[in-house]
KEPA-931571 format. One record per residue (C-alpha): chain; residue number from 1; x, y, z; residue in three letters. Coordinates in nm, 4 decimals, m for minus. Example, Ala and Ser with C-alpha at 12.3 -4.5 7.8 and 13.67 -1.06 7.14 Angstrom:
BEGIN
<node><mol>A</mol><seq>1</seq><east>1.2300</east><north>m0.4500</north><up>0.7800</up><type>ALA</type></node>
<node><mol>A</mol><seq>2</seq><east>1.3670</east><north>m0.1060</north><up>0.7140</up><type>SER</type></node>
# end
This chain:
BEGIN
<node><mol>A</mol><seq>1</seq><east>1.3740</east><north>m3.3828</north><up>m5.8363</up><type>UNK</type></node>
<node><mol>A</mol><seq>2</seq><east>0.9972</east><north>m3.4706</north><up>m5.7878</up><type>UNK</type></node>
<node><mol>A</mol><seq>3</seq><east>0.7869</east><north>m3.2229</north><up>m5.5964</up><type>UNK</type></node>
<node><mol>A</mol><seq>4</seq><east>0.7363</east><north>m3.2715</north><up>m5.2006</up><type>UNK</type></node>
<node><mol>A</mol><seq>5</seq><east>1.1021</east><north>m3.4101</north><up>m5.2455</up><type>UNK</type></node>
<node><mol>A</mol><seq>6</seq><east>1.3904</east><north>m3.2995</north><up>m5.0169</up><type>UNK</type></node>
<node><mol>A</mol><seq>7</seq><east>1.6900</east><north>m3.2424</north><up>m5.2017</up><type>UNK</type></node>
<node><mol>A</mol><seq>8</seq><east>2.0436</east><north>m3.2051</north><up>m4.9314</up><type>UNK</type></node>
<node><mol>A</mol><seq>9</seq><east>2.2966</east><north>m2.9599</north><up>m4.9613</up><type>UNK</type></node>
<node><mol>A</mol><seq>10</seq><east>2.5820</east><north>m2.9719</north><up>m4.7326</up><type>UNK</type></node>
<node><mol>A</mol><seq>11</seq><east>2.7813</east><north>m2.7149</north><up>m4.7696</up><type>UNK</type></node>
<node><mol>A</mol><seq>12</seq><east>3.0108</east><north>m2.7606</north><up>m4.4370</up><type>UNK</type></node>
<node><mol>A</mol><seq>13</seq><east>3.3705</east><north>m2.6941</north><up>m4.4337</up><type>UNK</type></node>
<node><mol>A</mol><seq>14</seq><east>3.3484</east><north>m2.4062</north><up>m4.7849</up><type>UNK</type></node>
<node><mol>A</mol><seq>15</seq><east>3.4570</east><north>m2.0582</north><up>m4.7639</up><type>UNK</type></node>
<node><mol>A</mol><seq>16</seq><east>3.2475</east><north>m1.7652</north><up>m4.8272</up><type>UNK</type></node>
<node><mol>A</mol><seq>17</seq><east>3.1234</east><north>m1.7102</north><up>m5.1061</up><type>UNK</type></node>
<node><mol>A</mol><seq>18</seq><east>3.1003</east><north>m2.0748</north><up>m5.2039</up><type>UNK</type></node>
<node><mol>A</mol><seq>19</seq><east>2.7879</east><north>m2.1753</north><up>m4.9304</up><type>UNK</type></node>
<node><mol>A</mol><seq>20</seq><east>2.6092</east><north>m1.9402</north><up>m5.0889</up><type>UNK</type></node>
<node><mol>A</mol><seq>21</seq><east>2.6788</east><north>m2.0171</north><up>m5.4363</up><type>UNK</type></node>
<node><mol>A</mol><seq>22</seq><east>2.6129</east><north>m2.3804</north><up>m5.4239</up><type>UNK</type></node>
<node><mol>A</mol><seq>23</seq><east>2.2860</east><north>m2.2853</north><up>m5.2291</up><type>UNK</type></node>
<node><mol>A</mol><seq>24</seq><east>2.1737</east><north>m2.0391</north><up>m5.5191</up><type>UNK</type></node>
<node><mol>A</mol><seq>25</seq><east>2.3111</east><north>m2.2808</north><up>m5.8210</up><type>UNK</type></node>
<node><mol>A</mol><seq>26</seq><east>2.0430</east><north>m2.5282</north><up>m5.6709</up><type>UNK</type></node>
<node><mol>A</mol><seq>27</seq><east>1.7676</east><north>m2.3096</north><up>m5.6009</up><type>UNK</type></node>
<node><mol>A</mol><seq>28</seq><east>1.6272</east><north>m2.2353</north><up>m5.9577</up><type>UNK</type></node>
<node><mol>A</mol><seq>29</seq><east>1.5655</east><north>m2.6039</north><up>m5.9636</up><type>UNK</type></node>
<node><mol>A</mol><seq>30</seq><east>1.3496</east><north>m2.6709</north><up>m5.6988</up><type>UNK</type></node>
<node><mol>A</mol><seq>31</seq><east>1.0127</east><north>m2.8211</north><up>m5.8114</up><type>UNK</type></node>
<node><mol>A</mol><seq>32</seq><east>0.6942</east><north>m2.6468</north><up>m5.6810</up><type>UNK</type></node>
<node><mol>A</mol><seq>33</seq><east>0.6094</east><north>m2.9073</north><up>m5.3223</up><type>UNK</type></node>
<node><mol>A</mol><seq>34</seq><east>1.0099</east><north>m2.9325</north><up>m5.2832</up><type>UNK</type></node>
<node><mol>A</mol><seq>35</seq><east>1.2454</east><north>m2.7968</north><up>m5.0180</up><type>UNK</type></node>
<node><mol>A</mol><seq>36</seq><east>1.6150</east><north>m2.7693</north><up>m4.9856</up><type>UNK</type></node>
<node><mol>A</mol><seq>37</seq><east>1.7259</east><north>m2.9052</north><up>m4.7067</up><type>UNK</type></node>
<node><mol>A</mol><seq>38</seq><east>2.1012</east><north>m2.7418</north><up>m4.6261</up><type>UNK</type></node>
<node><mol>A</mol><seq>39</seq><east>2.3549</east><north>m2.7941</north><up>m4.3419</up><type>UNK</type></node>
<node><mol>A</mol><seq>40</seq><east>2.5880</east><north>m2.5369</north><up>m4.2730</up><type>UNK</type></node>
<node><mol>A</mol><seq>41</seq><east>2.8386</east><north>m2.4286</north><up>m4.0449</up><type>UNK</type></node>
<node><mol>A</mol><seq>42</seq><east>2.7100</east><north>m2.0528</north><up>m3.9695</up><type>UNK</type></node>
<node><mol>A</mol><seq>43</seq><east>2.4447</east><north>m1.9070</north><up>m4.0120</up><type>UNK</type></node>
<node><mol>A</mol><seq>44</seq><east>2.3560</east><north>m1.7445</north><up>m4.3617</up><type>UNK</type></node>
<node><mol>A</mol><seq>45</seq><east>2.2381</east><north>m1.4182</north><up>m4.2737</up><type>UNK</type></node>
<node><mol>A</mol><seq>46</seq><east>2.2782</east><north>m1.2089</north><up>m4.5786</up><type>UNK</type></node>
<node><mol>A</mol><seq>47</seq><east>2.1274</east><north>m1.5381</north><up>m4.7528</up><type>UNK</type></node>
<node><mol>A</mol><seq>48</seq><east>1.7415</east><north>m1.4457</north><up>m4.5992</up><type>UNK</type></node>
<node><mol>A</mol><seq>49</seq><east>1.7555</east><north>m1.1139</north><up>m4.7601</up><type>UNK</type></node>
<node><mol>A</mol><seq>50</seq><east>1.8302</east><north>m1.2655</north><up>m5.1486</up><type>UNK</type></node>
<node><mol>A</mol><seq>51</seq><east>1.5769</east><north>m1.5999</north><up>m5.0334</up><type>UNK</type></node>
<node><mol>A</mol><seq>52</seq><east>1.2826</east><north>m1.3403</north><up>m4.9462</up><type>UNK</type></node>
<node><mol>A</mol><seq>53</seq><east>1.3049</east><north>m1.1209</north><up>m5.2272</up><type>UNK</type></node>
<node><mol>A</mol><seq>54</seq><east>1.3475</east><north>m1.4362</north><up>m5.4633</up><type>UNK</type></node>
<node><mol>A</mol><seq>55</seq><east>1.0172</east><north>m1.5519</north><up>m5.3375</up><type>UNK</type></node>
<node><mol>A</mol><seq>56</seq><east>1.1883</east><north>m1.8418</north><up>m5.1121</up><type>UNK</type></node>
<node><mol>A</mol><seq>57</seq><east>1.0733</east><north>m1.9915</north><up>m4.7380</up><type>UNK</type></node>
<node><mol>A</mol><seq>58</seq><east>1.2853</east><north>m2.0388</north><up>m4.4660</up><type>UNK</type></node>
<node><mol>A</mol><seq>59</seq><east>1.3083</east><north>m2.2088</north><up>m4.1447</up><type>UNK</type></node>
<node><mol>A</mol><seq>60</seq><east>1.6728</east><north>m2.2134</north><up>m4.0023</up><type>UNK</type></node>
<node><mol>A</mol><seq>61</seq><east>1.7197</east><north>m2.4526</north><up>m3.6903</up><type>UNK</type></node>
<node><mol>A</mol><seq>62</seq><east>2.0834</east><north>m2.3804</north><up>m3.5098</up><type>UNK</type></node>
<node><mol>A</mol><seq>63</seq><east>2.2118</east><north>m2.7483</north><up>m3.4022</up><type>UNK</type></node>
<node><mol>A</mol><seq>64</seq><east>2.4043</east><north>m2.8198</north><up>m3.0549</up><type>UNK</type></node>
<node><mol>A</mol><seq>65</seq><east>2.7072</east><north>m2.8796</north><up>m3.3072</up><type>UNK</type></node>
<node><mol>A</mol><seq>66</seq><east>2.7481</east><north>m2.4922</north><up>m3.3644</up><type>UNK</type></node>
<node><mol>A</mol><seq>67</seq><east>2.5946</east><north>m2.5535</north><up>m3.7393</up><type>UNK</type></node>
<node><mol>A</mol><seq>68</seq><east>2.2878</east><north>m2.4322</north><up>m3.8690</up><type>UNK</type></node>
<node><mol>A</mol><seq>69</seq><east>2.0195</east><north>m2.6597</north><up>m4.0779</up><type>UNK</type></node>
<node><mol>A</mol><seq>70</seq><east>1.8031</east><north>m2.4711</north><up>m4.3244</up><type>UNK</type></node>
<node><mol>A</mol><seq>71</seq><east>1.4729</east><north>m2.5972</north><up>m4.4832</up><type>UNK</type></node>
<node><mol>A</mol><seq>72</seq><east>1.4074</east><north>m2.3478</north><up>m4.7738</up><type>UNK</type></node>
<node><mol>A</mol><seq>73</seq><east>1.0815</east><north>m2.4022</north><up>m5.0342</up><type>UNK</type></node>
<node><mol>A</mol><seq>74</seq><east>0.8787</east><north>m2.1730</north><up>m5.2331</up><type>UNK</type></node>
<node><mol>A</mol><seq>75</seq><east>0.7142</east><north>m1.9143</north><up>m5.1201</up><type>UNK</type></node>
<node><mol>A</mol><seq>76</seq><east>0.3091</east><north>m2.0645</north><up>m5.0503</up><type>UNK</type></node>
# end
């Protein structure tokens, strides 16, 4: 993956845990000037907590579908 890169994750349609496994699996390879770029079906709330204190970015945007799309980069 080269930096300023998106790299999708859809993780629609898995049970919990597994969104939030896939999502963390990826993570630790995200290139400084790269985001993750995830659509899922709800909306990852106890995700933010591990994302901030991992030194992660957010920006969630709930779609008219009832699923959620999350851009998540390093921390500037």
């Amino acid at each position: 993956m080269r930096a300023n890169m998106a790299h999708e994750l859809d993780v629609r349609g898995l049970p919990p845990p597994e969104p939030f496994e896939h999502i963390m699996h990826v993570l630790p390879t995200l290139p400084a000037g790269a985001y993750l770029h995830v659509h899922i079906d709800r909306e990852p709330c106890p995700l933010y907590k591990v994302l901030r204190d991992s030194g992660y970015a957010w920006q969630t945007t709930a779609l008219t579908d009832g699923s959620f799309s999350i851009r998540i980069s390093h921390s500037a």
